[in-house]
Backbone as numpy.savetxt, mean C-alpha at the origin, in Angstrom:
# Nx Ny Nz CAx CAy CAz Cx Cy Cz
1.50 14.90 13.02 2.54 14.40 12.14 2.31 14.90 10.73
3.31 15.27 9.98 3.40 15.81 8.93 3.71 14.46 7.57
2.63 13.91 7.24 2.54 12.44 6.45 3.17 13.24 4.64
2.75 14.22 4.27 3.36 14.50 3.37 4.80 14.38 2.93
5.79 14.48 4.16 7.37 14.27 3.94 7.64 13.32 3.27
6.94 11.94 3.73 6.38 10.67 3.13 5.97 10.13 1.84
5.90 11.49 1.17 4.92 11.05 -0.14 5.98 11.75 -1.53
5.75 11.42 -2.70 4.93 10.15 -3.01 5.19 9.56 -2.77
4.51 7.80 -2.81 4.41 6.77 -2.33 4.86 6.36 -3.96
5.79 4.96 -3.78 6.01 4.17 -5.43 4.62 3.48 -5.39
4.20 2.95 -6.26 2.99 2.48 -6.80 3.00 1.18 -5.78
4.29 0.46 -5.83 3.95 -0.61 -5.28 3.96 -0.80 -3.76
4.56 0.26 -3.25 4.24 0.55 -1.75 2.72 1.43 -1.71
1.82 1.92 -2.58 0.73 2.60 -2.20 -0.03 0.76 -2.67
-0.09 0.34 -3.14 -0.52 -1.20 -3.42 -0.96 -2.15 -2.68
0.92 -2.11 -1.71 1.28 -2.77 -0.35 0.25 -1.99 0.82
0.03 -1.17 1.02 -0.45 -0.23 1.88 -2.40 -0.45 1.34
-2.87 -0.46 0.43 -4.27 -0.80 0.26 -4.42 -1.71 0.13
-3.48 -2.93 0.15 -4.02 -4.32 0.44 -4.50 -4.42 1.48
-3.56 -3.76 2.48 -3.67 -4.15 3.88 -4.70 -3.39 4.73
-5.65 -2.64 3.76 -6.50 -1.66 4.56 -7.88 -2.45 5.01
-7.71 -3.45 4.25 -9.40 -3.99 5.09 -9.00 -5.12 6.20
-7.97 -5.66 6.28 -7.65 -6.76 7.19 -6.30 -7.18 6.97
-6.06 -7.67 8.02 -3.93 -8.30 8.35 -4.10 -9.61 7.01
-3.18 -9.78 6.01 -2.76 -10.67 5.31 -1.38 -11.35 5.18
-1.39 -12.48 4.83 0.31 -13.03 4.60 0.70 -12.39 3.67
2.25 -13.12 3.58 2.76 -11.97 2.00 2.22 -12.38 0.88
1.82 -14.02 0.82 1.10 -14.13 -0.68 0.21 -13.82 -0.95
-0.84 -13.65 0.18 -2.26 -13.20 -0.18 -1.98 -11.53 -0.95
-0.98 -10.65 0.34 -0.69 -8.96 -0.47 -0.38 -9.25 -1.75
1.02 -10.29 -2.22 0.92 -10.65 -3.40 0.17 -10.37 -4.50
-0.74 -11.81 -4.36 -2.14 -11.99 -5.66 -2.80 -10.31 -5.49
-3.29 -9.87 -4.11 -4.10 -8.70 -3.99 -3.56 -7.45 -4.63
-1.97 -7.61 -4.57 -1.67 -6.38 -4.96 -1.98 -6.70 -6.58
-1.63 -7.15 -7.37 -1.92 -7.76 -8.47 -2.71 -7.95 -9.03
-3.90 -8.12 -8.83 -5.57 -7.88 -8.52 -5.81 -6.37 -8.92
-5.39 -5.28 -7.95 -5.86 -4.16 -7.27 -5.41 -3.35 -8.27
-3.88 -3.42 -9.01 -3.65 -2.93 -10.01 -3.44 -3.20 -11.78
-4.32 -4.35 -11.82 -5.09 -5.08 -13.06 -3.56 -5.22 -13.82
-3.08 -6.31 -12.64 -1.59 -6.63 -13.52 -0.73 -5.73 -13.84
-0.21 -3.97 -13.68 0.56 -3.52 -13.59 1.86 -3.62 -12.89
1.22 -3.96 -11.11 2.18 -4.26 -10.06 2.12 -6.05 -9.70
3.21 -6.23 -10.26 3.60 -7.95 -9.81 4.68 -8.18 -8.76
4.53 -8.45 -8.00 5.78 -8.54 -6.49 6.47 -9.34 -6.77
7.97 -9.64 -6.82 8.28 -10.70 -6.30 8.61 -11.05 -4.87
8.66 -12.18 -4.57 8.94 -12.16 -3.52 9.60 -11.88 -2.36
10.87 -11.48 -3.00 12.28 -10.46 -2.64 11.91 -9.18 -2.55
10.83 -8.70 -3.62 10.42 -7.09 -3.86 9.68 -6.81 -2.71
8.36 -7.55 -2.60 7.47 -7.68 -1.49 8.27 -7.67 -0.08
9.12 -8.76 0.62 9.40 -8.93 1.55 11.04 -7.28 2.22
11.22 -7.26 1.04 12.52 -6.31 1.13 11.55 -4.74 1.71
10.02 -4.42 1.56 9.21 -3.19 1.08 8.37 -3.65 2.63
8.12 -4.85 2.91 7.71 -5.24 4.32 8.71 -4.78 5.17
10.12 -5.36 5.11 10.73 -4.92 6.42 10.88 -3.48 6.88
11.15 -2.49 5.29 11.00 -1.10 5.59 9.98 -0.14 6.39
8.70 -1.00 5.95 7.23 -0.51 6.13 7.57 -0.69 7.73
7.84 -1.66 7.69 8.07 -2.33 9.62 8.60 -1.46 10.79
10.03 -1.32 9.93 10.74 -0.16 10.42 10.57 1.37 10.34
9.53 1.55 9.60 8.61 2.59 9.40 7.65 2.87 10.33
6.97 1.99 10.61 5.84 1.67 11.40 4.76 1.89 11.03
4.85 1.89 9.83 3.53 1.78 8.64 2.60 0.38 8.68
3.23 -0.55 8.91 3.03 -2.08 9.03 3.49 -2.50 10.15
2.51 -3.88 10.93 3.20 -4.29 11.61 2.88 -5.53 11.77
3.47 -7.05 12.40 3.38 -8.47 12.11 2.56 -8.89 13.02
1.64 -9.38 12.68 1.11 -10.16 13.73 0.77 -11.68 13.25
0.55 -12.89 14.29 0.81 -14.19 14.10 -0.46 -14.48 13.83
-1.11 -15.40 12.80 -2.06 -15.72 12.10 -2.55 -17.33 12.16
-1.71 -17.84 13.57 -2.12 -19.30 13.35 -0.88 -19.70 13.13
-0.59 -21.40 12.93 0.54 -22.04 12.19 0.30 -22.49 10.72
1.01 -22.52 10.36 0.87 -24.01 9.30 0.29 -25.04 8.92
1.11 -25.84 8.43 0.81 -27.55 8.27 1.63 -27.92 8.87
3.26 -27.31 9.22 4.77 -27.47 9.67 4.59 -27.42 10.89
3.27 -26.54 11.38 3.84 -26.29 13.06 4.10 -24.48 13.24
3.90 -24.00 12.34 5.48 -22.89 12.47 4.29 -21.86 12.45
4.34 -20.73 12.88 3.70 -19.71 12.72 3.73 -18.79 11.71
2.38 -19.08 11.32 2.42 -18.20 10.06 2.21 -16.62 10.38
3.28 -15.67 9.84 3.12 -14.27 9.43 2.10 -13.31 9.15
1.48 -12.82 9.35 0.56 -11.90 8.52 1.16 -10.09 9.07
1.02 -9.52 8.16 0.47 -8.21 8.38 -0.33 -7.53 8.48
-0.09 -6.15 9.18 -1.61 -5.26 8.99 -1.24 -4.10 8.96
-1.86 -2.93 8.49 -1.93 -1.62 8.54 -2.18 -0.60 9.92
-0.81 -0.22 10.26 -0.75 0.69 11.53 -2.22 2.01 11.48
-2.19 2.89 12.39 -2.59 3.89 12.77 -2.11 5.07 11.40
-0.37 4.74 11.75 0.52 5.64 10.94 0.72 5.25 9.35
0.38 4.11 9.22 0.71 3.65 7.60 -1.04 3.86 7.20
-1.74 4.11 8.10 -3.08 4.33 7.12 -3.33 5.88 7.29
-3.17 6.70 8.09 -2.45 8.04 7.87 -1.71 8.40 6.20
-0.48 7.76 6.09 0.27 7.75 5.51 -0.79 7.32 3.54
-1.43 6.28 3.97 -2.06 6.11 2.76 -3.42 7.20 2.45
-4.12 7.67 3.30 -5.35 8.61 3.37 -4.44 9.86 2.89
-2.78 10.15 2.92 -2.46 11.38 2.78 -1.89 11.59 1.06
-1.64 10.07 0.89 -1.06 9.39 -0.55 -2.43 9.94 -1.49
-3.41 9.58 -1.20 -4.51 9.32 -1.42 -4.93 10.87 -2.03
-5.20 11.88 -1.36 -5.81 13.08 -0.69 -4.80 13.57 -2.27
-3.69 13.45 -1.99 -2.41 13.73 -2.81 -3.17 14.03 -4.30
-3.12 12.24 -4.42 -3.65 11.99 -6.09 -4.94 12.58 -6.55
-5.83 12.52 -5.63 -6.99 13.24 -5.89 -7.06 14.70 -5.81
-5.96 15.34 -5.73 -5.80 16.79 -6.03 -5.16 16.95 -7.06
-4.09 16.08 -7.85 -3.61 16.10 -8.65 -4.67 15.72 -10.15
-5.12 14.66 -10.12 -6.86 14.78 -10.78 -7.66 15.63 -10.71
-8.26 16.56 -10.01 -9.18 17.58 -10.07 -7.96 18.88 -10.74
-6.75 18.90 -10.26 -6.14 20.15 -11.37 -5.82 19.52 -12.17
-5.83 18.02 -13.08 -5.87 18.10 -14.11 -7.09 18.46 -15.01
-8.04 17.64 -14.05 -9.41 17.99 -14.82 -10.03 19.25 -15.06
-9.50 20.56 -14.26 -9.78 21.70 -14.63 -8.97 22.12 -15.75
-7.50 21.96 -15.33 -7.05 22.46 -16.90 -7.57 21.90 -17.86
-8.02 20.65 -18.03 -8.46 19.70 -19.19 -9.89 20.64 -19.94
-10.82 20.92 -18.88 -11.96 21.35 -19.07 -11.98 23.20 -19.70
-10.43 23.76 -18.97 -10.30 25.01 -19.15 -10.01 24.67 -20.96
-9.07 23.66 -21.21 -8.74 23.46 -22.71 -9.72 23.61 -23.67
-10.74 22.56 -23.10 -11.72 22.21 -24.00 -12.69 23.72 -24.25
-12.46 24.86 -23.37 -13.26 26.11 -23.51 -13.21 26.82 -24.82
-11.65 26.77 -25.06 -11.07 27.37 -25.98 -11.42 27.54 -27.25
């Protein structure tokens, strides 16, 4: 699969996507984490978050799995990071860190001058 077609990633879908890389979370936990992860730049709302879940879903970047119930009874939600959405982030990834090393050479070529 060709994960580059894919890219770039908006900040807050590469966010959404490294929350979810160490373990399945609800949406508030991605929430606070995403929020966390990018020292208050990316704040979700809850509409933002859940509207960027169903895509991911239908993507197959993400997918739902049941985490227990409640207090209600009701089953609580969580997500986790597919095969293909951590593909997708290792390629996001690979991306930026090439884009950093040719800056840092031109930077360093500058400073020759």
């Amino acid at each position: 699969m060709d994960y580059d077609e894919n890219l770039p990633l908006s900040e807050a879908v590469f966010f959404i996507l490294l929350s979810l890389l160490p373990e399945p979370k609800h949406g508030y936990a991605i929430m606070k984490d995403v929020e966390s992860l990018s020292d208050s730049r990316v704040s979700l709302s809850t509409g933002t978050l859940y509207g960027a879940l169903k895509r991911l879903l239908r993507a197959g970047w993400v997918q739902r799995v049941e985490e227990g119930q409640d207090g209600t009874g009701r089953e609580r939600k969580a997500y986790t990071l597919t095969q293909l959405g951590k593909g997708i982030l290792d390629a996001e990834t690979a991306r930026m860190q090439s884009l950093v090393a040719i800056t840092q050479k031109r930077t360093s070529e500058g400073e020759a001058l």
